[in-house]
N, CA, C and O of each residue as an XYZ file, in Angstrom:
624
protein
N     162.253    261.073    141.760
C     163.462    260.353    141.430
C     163.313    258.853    141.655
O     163.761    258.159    140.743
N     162.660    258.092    142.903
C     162.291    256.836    142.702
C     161.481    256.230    141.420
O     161.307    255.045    141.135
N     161.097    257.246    140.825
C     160.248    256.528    140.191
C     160.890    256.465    138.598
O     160.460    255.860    137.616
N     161.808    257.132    138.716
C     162.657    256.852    137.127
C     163.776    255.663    137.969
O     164.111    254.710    137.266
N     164.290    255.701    139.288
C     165.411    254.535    139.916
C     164.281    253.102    139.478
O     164.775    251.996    139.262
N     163.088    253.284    139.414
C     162.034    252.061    139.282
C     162.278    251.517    138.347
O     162.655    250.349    138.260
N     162.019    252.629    137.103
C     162.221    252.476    135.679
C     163.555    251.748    134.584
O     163.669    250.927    133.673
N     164.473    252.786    135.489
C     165.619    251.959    135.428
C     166.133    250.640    135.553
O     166.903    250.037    134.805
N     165.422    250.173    136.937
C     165.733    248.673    137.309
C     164.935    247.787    136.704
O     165.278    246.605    136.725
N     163.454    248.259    135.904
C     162.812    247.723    135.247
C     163.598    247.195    133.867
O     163.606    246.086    133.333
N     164.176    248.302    133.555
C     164.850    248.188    132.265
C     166.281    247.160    131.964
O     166.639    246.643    130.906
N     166.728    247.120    132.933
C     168.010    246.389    133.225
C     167.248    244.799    133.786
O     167.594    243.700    133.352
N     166.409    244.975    134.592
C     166.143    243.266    134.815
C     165.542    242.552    133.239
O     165.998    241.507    132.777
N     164.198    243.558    132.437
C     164.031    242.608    131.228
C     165.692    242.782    130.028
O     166.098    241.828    129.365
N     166.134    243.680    130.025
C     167.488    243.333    129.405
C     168.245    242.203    129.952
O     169.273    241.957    129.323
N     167.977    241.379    131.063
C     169.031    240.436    131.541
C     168.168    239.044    131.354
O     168.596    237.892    131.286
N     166.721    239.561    131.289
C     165.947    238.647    130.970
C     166.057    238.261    129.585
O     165.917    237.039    129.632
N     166.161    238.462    128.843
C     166.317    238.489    127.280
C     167.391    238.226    127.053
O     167.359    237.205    126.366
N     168.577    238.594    127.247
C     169.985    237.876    127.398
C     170.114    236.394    127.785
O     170.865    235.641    127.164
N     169.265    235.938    128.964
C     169.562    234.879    129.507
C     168.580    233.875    128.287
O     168.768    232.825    127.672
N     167.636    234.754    128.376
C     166.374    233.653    127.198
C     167.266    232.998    125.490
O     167.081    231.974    124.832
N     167.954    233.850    125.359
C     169.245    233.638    123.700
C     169.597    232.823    124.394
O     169.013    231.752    124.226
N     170.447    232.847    125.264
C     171.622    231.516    125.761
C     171.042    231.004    125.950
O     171.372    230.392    124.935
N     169.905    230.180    126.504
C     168.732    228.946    126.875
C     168.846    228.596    125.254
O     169.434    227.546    124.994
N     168.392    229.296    124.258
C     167.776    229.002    122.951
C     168.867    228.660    122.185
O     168.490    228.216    121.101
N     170.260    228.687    122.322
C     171.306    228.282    121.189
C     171.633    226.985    121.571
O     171.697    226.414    122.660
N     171.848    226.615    120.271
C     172.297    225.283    120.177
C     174.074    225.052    120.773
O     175.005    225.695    120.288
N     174.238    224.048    121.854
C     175.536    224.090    122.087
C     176.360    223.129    121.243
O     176.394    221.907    121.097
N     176.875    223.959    120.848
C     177.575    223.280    119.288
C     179.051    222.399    120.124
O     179.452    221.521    119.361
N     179.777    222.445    121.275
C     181.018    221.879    121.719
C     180.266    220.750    121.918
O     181.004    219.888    121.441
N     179.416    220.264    122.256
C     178.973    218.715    122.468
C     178.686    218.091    121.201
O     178.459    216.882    121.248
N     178.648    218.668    120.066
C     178.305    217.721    118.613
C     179.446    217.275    118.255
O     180.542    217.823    118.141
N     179.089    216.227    118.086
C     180.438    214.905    117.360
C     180.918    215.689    115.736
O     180.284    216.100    114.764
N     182.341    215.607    116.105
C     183.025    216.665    114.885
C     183.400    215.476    114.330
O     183.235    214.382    114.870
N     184.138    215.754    112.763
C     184.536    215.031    112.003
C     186.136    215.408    111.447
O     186.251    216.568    111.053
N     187.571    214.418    111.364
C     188.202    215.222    110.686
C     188.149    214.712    109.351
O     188.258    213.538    108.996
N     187.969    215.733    108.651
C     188.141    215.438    106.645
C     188.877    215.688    106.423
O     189.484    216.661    106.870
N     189.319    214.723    105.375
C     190.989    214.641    104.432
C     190.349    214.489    102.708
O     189.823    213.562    102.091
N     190.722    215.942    102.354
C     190.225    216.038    100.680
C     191.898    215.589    100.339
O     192.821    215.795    101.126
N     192.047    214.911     98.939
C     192.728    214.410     97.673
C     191.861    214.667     96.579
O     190.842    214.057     96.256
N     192.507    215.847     95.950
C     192.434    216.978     95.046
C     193.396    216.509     93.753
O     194.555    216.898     93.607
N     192.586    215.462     92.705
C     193.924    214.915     91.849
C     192.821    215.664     90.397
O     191.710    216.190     90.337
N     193.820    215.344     89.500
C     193.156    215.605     87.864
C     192.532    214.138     87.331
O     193.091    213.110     87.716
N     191.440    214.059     86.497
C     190.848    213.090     86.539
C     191.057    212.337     85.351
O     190.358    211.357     85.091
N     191.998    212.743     84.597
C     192.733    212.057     83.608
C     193.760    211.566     83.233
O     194.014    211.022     82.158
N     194.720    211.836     84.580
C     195.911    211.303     85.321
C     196.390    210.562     86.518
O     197.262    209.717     86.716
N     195.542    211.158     87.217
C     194.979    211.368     88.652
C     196.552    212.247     89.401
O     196.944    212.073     90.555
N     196.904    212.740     88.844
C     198.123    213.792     89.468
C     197.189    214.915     90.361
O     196.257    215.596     89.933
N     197.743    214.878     91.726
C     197.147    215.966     92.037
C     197.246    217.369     91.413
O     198.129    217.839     90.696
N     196.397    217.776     91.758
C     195.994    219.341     91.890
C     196.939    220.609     93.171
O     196.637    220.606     94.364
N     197.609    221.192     92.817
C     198.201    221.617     93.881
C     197.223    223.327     94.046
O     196.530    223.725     93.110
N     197.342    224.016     95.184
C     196.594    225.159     95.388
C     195.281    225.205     95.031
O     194.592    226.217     94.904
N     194.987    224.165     94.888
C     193.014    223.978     94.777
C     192.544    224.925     95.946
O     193.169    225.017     97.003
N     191.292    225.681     95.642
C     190.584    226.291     97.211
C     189.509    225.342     97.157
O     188.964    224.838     96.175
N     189.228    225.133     98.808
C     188.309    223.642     98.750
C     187.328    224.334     99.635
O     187.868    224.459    100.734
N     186.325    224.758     99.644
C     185.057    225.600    100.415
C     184.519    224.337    100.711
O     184.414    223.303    100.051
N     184.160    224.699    102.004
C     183.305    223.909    102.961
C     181.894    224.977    103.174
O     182.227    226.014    103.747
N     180.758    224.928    102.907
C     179.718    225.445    103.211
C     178.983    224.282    104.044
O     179.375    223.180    103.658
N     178.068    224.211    105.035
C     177.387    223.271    105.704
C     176.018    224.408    105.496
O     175.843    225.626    105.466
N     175.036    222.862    105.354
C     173.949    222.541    104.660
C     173.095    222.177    105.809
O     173.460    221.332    106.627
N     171.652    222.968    105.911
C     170.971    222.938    107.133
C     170.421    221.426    106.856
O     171.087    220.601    106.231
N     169.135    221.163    107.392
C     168.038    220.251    107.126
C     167.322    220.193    106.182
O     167.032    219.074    105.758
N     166.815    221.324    105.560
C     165.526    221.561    104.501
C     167.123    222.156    102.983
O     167.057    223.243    102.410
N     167.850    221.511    102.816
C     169.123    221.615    102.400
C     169.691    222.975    101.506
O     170.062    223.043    100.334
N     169.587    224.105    102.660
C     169.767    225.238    101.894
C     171.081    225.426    102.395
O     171.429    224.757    103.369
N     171.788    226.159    101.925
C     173.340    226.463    101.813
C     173.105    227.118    103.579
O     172.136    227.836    103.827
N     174.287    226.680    104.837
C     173.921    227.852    105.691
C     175.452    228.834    105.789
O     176.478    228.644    105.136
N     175.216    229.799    106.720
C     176.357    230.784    106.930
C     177.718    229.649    107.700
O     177.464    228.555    108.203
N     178.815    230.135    107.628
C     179.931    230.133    108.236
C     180.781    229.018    107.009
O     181.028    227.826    107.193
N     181.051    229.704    105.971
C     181.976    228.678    104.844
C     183.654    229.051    105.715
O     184.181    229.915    106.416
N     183.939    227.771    105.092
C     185.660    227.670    105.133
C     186.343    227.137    103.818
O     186.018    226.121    103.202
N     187.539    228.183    103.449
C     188.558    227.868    102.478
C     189.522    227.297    102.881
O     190.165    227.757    103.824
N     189.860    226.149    102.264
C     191.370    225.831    102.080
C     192.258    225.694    101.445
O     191.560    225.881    100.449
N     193.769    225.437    100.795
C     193.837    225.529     99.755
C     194.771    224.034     99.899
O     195.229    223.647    100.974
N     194.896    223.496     98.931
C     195.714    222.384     98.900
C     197.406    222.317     98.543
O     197.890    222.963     97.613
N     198.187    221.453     99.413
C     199.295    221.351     99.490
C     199.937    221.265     98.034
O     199.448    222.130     97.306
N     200.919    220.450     97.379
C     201.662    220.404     96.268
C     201.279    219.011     96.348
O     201.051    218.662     95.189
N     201.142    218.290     96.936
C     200.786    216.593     96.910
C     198.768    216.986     96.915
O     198.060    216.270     97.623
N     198.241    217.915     96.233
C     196.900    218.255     96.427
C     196.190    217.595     97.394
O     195.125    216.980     97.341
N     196.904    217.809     98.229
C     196.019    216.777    100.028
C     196.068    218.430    100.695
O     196.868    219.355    100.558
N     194.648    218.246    101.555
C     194.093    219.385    102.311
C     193.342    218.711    103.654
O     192.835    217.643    103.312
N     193.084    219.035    105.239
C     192.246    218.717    105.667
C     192.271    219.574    106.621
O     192.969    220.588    106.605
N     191.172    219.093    107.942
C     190.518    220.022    108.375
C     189.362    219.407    109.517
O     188.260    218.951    109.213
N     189.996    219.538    111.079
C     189.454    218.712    112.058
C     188.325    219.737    112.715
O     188.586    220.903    113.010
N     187.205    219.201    112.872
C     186.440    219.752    113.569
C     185.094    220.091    112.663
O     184.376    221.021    113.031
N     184.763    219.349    111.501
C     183.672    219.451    110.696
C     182.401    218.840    111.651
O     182.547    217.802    112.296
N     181.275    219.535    111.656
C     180.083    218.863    112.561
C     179.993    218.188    111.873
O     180.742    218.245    110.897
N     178.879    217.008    112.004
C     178.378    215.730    111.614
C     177.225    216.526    110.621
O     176.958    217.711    110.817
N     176.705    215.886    109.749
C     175.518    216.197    109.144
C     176.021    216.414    107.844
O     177.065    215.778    107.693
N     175.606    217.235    106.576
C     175.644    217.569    105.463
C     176.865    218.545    105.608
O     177.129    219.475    106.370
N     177.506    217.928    104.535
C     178.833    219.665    104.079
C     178.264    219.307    102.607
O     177.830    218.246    102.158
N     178.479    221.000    101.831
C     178.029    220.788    100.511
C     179.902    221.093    100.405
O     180.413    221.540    101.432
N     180.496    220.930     99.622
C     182.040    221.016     98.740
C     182.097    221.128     97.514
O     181.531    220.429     96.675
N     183.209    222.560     97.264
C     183.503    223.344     96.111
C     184.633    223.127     95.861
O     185.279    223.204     96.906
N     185.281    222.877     94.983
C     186.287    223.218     94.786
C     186.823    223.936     93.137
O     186.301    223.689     92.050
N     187.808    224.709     93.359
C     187.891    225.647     91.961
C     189.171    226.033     92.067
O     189.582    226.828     92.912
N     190.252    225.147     90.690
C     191.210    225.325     90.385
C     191.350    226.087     89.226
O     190.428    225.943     88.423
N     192.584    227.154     88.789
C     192.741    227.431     87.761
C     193.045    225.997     86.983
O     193.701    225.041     87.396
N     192.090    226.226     85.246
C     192.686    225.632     84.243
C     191.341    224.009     84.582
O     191.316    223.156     83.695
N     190.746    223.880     85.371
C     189.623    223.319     85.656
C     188.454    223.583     85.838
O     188.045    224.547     86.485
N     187.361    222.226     84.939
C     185.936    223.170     86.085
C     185.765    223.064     87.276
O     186.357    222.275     88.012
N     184.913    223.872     87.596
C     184.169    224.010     88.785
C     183.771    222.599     89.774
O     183.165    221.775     89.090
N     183.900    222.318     90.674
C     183.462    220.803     91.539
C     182.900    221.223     92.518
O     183.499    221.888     93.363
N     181.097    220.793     92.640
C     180.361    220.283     93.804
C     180.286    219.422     94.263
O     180.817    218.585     93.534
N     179.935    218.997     95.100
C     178.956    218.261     95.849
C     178.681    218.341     96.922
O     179.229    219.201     97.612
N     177.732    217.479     97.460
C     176.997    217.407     98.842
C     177.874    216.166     99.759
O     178.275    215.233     99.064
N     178.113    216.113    100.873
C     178.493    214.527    101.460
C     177.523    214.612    103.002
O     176.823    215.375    103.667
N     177.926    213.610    102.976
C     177.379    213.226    104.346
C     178.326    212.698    105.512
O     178.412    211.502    105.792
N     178.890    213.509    106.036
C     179.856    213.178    107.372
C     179.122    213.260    108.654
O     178.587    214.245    109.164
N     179.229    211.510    109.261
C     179.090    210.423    109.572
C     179.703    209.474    110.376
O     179.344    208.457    110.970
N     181.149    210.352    110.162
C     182.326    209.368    110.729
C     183.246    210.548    111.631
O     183.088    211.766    111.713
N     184.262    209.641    112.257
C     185.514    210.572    113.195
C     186.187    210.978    111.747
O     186.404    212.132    111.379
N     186.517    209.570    110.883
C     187.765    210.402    109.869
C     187.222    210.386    108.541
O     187.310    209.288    107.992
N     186.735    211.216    107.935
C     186.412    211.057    106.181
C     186.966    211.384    105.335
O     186.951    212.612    105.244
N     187.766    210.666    104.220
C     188.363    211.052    103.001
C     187.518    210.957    102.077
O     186.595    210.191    101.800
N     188.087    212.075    101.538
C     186.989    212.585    100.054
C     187.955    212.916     98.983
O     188.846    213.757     99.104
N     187.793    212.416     98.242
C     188.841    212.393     96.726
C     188.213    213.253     95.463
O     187.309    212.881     94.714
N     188.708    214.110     95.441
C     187.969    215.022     94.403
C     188.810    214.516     92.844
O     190.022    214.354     92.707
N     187.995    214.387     92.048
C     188.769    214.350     90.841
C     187.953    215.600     89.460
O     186.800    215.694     89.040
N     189.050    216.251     89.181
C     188.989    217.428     88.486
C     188.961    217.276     87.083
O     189.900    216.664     86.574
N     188.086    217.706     86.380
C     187.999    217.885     85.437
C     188.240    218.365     84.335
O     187.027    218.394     84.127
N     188.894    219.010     82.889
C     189.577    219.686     82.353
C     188.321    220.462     81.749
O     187.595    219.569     81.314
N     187.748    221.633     81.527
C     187.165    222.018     80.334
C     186.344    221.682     79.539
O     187.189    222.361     78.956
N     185.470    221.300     78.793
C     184.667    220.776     77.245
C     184.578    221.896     76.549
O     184.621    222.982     77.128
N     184.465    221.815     75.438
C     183.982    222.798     74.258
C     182.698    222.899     74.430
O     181.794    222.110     74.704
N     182.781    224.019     74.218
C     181.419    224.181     74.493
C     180.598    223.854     72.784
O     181.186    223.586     71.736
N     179.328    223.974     72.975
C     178.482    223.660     71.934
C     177.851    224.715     70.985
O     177.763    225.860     71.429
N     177.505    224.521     70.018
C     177.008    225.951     69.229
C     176.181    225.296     67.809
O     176.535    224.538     66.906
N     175.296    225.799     68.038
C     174.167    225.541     66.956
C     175.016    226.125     65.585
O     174.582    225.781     64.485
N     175.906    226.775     65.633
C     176.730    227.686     64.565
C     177.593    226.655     63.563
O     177.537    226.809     62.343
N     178.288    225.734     64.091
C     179.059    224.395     63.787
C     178.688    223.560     63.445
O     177.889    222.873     64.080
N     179.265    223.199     61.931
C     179.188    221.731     61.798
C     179.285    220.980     62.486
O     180.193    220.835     63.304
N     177.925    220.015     62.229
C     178.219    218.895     63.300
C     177.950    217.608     62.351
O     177.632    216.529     62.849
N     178.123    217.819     60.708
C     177.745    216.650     60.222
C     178.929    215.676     60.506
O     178.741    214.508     60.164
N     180.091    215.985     61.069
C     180.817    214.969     61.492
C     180.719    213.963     62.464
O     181.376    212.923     62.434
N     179.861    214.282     63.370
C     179.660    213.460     64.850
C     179.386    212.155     64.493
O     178.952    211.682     63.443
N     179.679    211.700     65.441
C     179.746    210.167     65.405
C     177.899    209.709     65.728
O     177.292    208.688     65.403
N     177.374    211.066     66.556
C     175.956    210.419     66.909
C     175.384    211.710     66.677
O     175.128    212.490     67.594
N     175.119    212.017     65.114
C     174.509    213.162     64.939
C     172.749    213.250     65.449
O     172.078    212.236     65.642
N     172.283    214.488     65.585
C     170.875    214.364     66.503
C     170.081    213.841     65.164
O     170.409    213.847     63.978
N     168.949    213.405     65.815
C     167.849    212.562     64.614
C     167.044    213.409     64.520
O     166.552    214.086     65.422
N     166.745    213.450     62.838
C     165.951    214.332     62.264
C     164.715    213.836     62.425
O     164.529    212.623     62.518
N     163.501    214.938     62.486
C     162.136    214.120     63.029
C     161.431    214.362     61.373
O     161.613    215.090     60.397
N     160.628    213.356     61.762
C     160.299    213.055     60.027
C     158.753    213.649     59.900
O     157.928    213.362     60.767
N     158.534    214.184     59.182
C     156.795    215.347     58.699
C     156.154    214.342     59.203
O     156.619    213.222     58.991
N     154.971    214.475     59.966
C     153.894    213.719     60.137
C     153.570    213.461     58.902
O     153.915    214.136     57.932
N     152.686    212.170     58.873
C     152.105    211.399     57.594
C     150.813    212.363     57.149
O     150.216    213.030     57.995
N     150.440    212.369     55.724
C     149.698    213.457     54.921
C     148.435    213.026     55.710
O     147.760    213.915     56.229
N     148.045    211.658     55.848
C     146.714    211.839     56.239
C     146.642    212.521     57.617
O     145.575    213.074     57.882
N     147.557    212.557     58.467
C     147.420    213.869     60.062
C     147.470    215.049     59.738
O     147.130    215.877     60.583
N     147.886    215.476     58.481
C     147.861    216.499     58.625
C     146.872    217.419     58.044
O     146.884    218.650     58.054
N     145.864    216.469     57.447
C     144.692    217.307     57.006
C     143.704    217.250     58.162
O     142.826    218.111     58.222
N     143.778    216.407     58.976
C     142.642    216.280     59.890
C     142.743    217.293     61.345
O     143.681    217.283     62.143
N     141.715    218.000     61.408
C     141.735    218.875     62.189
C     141.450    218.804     63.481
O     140.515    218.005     63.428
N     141.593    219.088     64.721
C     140.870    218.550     66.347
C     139.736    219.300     66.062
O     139.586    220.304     65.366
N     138.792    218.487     66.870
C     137.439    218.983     67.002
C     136.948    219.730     67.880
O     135.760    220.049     67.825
């Protein structure tokens, strides 16, 4: 029986050992300088806000890959949203309203207070090889046959 009570205490000291080794190894995130951000969420052809925009916050490691822990918000009726306690470093920002496209980008918060002004976009038509386009104002340029004498001459 001592010798499984051995085993036991063996087992429980490297389990406390390994516990304590994680907490040594995490980063203590309450000492990093936070940021508060203030998004203005307007339309970009009025500049009227945007009301109920969702505004995703994803934060962006070093080697700038998307990392875990996103946050949604959604924006007021005056399309103003914010949000105290952003770490310092890279936030990438989404935002996606009905009846608009899609909005990225990357920023760099830097500061105690950052405003970021999103301006939204409506839609484009999309494009189609199917459609006249002899109307355009800057139709694409036609490429003209190489000259007869290139084209008899062969690479060697």
């Amino acid at each position: 029986m001592t010798g499984m009570n051995k085993l036991m205490g063996g087992v429980i000291v490297l389990a406390m050992l390994a516990t304590a080794s994680l907490a040594v190894g995490q980063k203590d995130k309450d000492n990093e300088p936070t940021s508060w951000v203030y998004f203005n969420v307007v339309k970009d052809d009025n500049g009227k806000p945007v009301r109920n925009a969702a505004v995703i916050m994803h934060p962006v490691n070093d080697k700038g890959k998307q990392g875990r822990g996103d946050l949604e918000l959604k924006t007021n009726p005056e399309g103003k949203t914010e949000f105290d306690g952003v770490p310092y470093g890279r936030l990438r920002v989404q935002v996606i309203a009905s009846g608009f496209q899609t909005y990225g980008e990357d920023f760099d918060i830097d500061k105690e207070k950052t405003e970021i002004t999103i301006k939204m976009k409506r839609p484009q038509g999309q494009f189609s090889i199917y459609d006249d386009h002899t109307k355009d104002a800057n139709p694409p340029a036609k490429q003209e046959p190489p000259p007869a004498e290139q084209k008899d001459k062969k690479p060697n």
